[in-house]
C-alpha positions in Angstrom: 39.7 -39.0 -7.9 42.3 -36.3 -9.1 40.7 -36.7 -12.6 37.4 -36.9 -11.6 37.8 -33.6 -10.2 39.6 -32.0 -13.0 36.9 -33.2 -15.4 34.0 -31.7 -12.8 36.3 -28.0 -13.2 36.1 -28.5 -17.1 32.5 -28.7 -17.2 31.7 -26.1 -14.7 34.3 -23.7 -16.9 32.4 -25.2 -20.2 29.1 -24.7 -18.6 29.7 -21.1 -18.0 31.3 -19.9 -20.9 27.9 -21.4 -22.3 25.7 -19.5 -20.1 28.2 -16.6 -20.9 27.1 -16.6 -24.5 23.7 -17.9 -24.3 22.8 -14.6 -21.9 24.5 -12.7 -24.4 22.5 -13.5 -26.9 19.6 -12.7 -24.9 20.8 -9.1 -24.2 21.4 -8.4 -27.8 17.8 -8.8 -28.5 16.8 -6.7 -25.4 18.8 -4.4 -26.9 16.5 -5.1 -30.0 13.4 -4.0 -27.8 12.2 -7.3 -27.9 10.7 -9.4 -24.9 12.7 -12.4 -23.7 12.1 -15.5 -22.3 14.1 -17.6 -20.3 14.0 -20.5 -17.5 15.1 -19.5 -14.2 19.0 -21.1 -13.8 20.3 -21.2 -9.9 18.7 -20.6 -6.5 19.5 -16.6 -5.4 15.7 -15.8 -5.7 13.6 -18.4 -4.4 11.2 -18.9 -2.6 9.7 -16.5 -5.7 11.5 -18.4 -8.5 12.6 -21.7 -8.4 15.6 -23.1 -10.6 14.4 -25.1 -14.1 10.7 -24.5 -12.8 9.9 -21.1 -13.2 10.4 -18.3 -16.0 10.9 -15.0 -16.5 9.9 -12.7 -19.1 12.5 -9.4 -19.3 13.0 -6.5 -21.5 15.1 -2.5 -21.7 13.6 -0.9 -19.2 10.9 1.4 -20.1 10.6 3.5 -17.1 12.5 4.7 -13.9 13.5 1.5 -11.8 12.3 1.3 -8.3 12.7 -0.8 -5.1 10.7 -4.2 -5.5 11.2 -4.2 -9.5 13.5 -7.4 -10.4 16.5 -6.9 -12.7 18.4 -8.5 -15.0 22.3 -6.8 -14.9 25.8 -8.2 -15.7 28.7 -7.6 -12.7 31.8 -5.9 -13.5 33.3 -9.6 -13.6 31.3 -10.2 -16.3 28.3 -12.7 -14.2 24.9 -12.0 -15.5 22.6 -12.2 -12.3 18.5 -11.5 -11.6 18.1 -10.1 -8.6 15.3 -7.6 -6.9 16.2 -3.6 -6.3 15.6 -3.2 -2.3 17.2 0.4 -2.8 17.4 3.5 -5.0 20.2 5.8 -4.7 20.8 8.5 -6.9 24.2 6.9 -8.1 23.1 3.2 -8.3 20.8 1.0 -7.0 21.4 -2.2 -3.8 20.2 -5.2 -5.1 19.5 -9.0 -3.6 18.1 -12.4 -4.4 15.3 -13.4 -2.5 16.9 -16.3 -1.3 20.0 -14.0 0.2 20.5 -11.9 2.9 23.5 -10.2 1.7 22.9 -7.1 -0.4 24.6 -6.3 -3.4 25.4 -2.1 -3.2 26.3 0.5 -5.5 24.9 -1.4 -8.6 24.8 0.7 -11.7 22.6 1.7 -13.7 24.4 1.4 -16.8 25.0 -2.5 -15.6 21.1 -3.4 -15.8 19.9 -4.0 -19.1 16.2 -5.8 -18.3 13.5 -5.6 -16.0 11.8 -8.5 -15.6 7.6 -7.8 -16.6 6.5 -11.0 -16.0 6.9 -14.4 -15.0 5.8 -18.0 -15.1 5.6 -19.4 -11.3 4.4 -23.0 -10.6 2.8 -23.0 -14.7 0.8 -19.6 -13.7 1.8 -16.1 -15.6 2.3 -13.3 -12.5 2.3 -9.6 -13.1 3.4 -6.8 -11.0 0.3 -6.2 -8.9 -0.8 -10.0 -8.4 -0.3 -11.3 -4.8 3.2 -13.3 -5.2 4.5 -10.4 -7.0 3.7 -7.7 -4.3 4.5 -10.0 -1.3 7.8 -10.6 -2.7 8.2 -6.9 -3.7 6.2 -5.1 -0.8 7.2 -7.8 2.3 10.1 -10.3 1.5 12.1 -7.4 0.7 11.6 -5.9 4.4 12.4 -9.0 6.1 15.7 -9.5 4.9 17.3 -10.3 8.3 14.6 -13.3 8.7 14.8 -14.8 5.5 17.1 -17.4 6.7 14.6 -19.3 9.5 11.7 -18.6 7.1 13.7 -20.3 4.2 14.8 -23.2 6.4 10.6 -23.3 7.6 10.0 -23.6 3.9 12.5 -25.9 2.9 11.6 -28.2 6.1 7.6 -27.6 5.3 8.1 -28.6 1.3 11.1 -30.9 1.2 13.4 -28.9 -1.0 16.7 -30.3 0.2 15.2 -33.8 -0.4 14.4 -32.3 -3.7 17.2 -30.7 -4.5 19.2 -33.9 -3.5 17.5 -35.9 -5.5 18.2 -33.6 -8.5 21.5 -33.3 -7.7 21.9 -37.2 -7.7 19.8 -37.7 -10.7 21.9 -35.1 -12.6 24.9 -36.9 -11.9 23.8 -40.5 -13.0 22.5 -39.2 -16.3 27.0 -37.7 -16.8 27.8 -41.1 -15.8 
């Protein structure tokens, strides 16, 4: 059991560092003003994106960011997150997932290095101005103290734990 457990903390360090790198290598070419694609990794914005499903196209910012636009930024612990402005301050920006109800204040401007133009969503491309987009931007963002019964309504109504269980248990017979 001990070992077991040591050997799941090895790969969840490994794992990490990987992402650590990969990610960097996605915000050097940002920094090359090129568009970048990449596969949604970890649940903080569902319902909108959904982990190994859905994708998101980012790049540098081109214009003044604004409540509603998602972001891709790195923490001051180094944690490269996507996440959705739901306020501007003159010194920063709060930020949360869609799937949270705990915001993230006093982000920096000089931490974000992508907006996020586009995405993939269920195999469809959305835009800023398609339905999804603006109810996730315009209304999700406003209902942030109900997001937890609506998520549980949604995971009830569409069998996402049973999903995600499943994953979960497939993932760890293919390790075996």
């Amino acid at each position: 059991l001990h070992s077991t457990s040591r050997r799941q903390r090895q790969m969840c360090i490994r794992d990490r560092m990987d992402t650590r790198a990969y990610v960097g290598m996605l915000k050097e070419l940002v920094e090359q003003d090129r568009e970048v694609r990449m596969v949604i990794s970890g649940s903080s914005m569902a319902p909108f994106l959904i982990h190994g499903r859905d994708s998101i196209f980012f790049r540098a910012p081109e214009r003044e960011l604004r409540k509603g636009d998602i972001v891709f930024y790195e923490r001051p612990g180094g944690q490269f997150v996507v996440h959705r402005i739901c306020r501007v301050h003159a010194d920063g920006y709060d930020i949360i997932g869609d799937a949270q109800t705990e915001i993230e204040h006093h982000v920096q401007r000089k931490q974000i290095f992508a907006r996020v133009t586009k995405v993939e969503r269920k195999g469809k491309i959305l835009v800023p101005g398609t339905f999804w987009w603006e109810f996730f931007a315009q209304v999700w963002i406003r209902i942030i103290p109900l997001r937890p019964i609506l998520m549980h309504g949604y995971a009830r109504l569409f069998g996402v734990d049973k999903k995600k269980n499943d994953a979960c248990r497939e993932n760890e017979r293919k390790r075996r």
